[in-house]
C-alpha positions in Angstrom: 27.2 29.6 -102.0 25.2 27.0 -103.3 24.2 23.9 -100.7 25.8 20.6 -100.5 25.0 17.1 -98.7 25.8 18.3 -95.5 22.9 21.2 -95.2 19.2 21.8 -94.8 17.1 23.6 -96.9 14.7 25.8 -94.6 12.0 25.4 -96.6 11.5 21.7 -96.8 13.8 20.4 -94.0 15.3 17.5 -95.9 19.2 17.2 -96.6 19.4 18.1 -100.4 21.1 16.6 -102.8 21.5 19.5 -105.5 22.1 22.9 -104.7 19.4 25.0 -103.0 19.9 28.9 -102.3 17.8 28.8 -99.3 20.2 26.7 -97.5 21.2 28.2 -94.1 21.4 25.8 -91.8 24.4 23.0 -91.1 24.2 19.5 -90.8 25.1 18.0 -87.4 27.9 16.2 -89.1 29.9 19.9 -89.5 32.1 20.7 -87.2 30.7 23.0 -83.6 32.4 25.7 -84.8 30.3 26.2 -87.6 26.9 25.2 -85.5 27.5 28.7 -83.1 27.4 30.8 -86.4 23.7 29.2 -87.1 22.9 29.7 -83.4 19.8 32.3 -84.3 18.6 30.6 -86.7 18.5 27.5 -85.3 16.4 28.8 -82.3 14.0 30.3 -84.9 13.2 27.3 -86.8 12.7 25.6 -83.5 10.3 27.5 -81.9 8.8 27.5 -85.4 8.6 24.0 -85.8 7.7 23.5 -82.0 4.8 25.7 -82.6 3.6 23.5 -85.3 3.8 20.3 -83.1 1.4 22.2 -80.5 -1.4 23.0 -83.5 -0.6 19.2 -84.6 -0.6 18.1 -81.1 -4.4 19.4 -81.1 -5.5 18.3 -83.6 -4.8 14.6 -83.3 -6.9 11.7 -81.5 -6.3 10.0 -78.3 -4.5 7.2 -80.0 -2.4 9.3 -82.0 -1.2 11.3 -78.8 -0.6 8.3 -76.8 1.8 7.0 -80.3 3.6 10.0 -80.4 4.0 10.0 -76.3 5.6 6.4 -76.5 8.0 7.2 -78.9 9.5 10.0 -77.2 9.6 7.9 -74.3 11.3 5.2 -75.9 14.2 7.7 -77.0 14.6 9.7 -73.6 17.9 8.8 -71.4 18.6 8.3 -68.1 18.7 12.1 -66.9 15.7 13.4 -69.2 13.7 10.2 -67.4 14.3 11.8 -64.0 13.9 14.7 -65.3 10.4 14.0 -66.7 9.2 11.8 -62.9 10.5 15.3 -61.0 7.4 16.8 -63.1 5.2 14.5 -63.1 5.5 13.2 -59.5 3.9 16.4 -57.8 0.9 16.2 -60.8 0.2 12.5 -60.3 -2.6 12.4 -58.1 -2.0 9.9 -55.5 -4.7 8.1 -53.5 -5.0 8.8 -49.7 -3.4 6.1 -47.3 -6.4 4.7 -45.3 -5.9 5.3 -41.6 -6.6 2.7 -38.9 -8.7 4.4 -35.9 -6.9 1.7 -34.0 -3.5 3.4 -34.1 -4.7 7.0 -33.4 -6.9 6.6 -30.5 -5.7 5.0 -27.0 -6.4 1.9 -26.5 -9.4 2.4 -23.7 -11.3 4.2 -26.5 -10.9 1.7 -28.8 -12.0 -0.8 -26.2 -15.0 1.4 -25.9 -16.0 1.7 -29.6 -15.6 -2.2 -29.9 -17.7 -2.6 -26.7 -21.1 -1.4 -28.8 -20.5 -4.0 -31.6 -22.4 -7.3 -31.1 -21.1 -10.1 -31.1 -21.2 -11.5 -34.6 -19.4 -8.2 -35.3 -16.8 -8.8 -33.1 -15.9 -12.0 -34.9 -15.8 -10.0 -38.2 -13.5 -7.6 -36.5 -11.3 -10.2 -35.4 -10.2 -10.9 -39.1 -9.1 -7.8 -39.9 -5.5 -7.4 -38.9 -3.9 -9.1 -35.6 -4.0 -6.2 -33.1 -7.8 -5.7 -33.5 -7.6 -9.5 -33.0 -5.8 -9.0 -29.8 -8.2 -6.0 -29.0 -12.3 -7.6 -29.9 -11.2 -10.6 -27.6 -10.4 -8.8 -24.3 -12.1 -9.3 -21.2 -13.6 -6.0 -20.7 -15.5 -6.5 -23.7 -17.2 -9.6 -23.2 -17.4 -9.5 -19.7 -20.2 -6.6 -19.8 -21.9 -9.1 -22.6 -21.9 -12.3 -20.3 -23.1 -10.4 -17.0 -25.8 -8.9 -19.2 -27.4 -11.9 -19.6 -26.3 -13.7 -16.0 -23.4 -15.6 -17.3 -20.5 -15.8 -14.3 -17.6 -17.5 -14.7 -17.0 -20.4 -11.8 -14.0 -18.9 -10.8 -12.1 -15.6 -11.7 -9.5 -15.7 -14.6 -5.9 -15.6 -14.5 -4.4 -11.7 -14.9 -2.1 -13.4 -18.3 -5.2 -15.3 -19.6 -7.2 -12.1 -21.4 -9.8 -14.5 -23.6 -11.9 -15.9 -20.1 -14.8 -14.1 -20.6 -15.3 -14.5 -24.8 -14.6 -18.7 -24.2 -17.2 -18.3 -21.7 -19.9 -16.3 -23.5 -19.0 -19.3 -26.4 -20.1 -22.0 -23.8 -22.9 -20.6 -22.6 -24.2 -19.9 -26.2 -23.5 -23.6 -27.3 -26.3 -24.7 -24.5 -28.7 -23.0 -25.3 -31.5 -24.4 -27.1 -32.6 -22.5 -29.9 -36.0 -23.6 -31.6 -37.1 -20.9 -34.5 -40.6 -20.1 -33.9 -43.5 -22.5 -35.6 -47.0 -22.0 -36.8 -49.7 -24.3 -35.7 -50.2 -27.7 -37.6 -52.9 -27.6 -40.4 -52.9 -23.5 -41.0 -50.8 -21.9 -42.9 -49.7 -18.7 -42.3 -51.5 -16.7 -45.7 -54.5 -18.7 -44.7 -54.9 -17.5 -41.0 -54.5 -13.6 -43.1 -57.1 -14.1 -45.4 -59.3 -15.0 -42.5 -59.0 -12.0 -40.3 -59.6 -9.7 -43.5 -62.7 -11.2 -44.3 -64.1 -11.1 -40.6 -62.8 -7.4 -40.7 -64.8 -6.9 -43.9 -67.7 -8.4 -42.4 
């Protein structure tokens, strides 16, 4: 029979308003019953149509993609959402959690590696988190730095006081006397150069 408002025409997948003899396919207002009869037909047309979203799909821009991505998003409920994070969580790549050497090794080999930084990289180190804190400012550390140079303490630290020997090596850097290094009065540096090229030339 001839189509009426409630039907699709196959051909140009709009709801007709006069009667079309290539109607086949019901409107989702009919009853379920009716839907099971179109059951083939309806798989048809989707893959059909599905196949023509792929060839569309490729040939669109960037911008057009991202468009037609939002407003599928937009529409999707609660269980297609979770649905779509199940496949997308495994495809996600997801950057590598940096590891602190600090909380792998034992503590007497981290001692060690901080033992080879000087001091100005010790301070640095400090700032990083609280346990390497704990860890640059230890005894053992700065000990080995302050007998190095003939720094003793006046008498031996207390076993709970761990920071002796870094306040120490602070002290006896605060007395010394540092004077950068100066040229003599009246030459200049490039002057002194130019000199000893031309007696070399000579």
């Amino acid at each position: 029979k001839g189509g009426v408002i409630d039907r699709v025409c196959v051909k140009c997948a709009r709801i007709p308003r006069v009667k079309c003899p290539l109607l086949l396919l019901p409107c989702v207002k009919r009853a379920h019953g009716l839907q099971k009869n179109y059951a083939p037909v309806n798989e048809k047309i989707f893959e059909e149509r599905m196949a023509l979203i792929k060839k569309w799909y490729s040939a669109w821009s960037e911008s057009q993609r991202w468009t037609l991505i939002q407003f599928a998003l937009e529409r999707l409920s609660d269980n297609q959402l979770v649905f779509i994070h199940g496949l997308l969580h495994p495809l996600v790549p997801r950057p590598r959690p940096l590891l602190d050497p600090t909380a792998v090794l034992p503590r007497c080999l981290s001692l060690l590696v901080f033992s080879y930084l000087d001091p100005r990289s010790l301070c640095r180190a400090a700032q990083v988190s609280w346990y390497w804190n704990y860890l640059t400012e230890e005894n053992v550390i700065w000990k080995r730095k302050c007998l190095r140079r003939g720094w003793f303490l006046p008498e031996p630290p207390l076993l709970c006081d761990c920071k002796a020997w870094k306040r120490h090596y602070v002290d006896c850097v605060r007395q010394l006397h540092w004077k950068p290094p100066q040229s003599p009065v009246g030459v200049s540096p490039l002057a002194s150069d130019e000199e000893e090229e031309e007696e070399d030339t000579h």
